[in-house]
C-alpha positions in Angstrom: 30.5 0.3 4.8 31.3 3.0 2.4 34.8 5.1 2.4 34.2 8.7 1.4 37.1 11.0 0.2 37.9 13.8 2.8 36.4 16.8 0.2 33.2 15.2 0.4 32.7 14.7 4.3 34.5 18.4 4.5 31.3 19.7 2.7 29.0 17.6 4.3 28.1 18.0 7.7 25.7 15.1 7.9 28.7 12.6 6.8 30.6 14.0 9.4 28.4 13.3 12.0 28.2 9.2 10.6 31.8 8.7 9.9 33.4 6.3 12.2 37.2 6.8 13.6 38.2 4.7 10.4 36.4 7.1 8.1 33.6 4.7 7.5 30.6 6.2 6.5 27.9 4.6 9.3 24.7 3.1 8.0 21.2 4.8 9.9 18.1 2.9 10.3 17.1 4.9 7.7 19.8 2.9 4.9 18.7 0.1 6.6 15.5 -0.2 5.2 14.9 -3.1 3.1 14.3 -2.6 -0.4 10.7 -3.1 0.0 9.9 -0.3 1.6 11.9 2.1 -0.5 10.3 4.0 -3.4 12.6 3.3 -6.9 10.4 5.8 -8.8 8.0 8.3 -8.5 5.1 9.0 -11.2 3.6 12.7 -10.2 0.6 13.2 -12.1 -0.7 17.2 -12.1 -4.7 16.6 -12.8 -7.4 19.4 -13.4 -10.4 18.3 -15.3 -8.3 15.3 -17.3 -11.3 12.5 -17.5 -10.1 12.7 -21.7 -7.1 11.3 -20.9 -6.8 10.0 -17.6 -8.0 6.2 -18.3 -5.5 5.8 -20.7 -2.5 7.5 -18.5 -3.4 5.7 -15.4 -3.8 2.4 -17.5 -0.8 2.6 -19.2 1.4 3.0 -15.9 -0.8 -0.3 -14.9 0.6 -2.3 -17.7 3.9 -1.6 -17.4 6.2 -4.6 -16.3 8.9 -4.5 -13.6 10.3 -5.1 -10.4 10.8 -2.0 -9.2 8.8 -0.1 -6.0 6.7 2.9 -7.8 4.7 5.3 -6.5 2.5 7.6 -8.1 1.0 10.5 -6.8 -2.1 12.3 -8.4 -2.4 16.0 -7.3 -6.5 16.8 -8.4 -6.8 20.1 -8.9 -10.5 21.8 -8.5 -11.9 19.7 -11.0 -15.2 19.8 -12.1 -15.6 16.9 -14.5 -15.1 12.9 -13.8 -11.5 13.0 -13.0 -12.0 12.4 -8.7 -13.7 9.2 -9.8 -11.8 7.9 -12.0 -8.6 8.4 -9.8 -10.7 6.7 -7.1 -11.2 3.7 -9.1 -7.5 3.4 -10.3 -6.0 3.8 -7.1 -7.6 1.1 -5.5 -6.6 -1.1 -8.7 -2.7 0.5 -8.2 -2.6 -0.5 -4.8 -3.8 -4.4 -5.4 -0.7 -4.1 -8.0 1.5 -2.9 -5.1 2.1 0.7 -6.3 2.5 3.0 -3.8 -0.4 5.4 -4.7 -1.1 9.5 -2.7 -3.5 11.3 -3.9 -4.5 15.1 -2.7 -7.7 16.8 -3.4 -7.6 20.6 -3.9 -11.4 22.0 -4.4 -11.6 25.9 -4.7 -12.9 28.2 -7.3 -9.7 29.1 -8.6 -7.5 26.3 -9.9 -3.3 26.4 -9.2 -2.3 25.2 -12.3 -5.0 26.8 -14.6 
C-alpha cells in the first residue's frame, strides 16, 4: 500500500475517502486490474480524406516492437475518399496484433476538423 503525505490527501477528496486509519492509501478494483487489461499508450489518429498517407501511418505503428498495451483510436471524419476502408482493413490486422483499436465514423457534409 502506498503512504501519501497529508497535503496531498487534504486536496484530494477521492484519497480521503480510500485512506485507511493508518493513512494507507486503499487499492479499488479498479488498481486491481491486471496489467493486461490496462492501456500503456494511446495513439489518436484525427482522419478526413487521409488514403495518401494512411497505409504508411497505420503500418508503421504495426511494426513497432514492444510489450506495452496500445491502443489506437481512428476518429474518420466525413471522408469522401478510401480512408473508411483502409481503416477497416488495418483494424482487423491491429487487433490479431493485440492493439486495442476504436474507431468512430462521423459522415456529414461539413467536416469538424476541415
Amino acid at each position: 500500500m502506498a503512504k501519501v503525505d497529508q497535503i496531498t490527501v487534504r486536496n484530494s477528496p477521492k484519497l480521503r475517502e480510500k485512506m485507511n486509519q493508518e493513512g494507507e492509501i486503499l487499492k479499488s478494483q479498479e488498481d486491481e486490474k491486471s496489467n493486461s487489461e490496462k492501456i500503456d499508450v494511446s495513439v489518436v489518429i484525427p482522419v478526413h480524406n487521409a488514403n495518401l498517407w494512411l497505409d504508411d501511418c497505420l503500418a508503421s505503428i504495426s511494426r513497432q516492437q514492444h510489450t506495452l498495451n496500445v491502443e489506437v483510436s481512428l476518429f474518420l471524419d466525413s471522408c469522401t475518399d478510401d480512408s473508411e476502408r483502409i481503416v477497416q482493413g488495418w483494424s482487423t490486422k491491429l487487433k490479431e496484433q493485440g492493439y486495442a483499436v476504436i474507431t468512430a465514423v462521423e459522415n456529414n457534409e461539413n467536416p469538424k476538423g476541415g
